[in-house]
N, C-alpha and C positions, 0 to 999 in steps of 0.2 A: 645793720647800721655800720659794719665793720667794711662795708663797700661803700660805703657813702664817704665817708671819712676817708677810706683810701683817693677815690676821684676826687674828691675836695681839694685835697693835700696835693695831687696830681694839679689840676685845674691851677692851683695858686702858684706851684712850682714854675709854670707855664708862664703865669704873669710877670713872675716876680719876685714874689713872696713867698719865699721857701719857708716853710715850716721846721725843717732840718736840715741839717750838711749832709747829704748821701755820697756813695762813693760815686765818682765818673764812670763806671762801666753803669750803673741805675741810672745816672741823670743824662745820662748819652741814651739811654733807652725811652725816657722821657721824650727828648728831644726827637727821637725817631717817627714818634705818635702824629697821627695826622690829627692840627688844631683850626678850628675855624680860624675865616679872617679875622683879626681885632678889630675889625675896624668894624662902625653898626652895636658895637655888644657896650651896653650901660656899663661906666666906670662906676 
């Protein structure tokens, strides 16, 4: 469950909706991650 939660929390940081302030070297890591198009994916 503790990996579900992590992608989750990943997934929404992606969108948007950050869950928490992480530091910039994490959310530059985030940002590195290859994310589908947004475009097609149910709002």
């Amino acid at each position: 469950m503790a990996d579900a939660y992590a992608l989750a929390a990943m997934g929404l940081h992606h969108l948007g909706h950050r869950l928490a302030d992480v530091p910039e070297k994490n959310a530059s890591g985030l940002d590195g991650c290859q994310w589908p198009e947004r475009e097609g994916i149910a709002a």
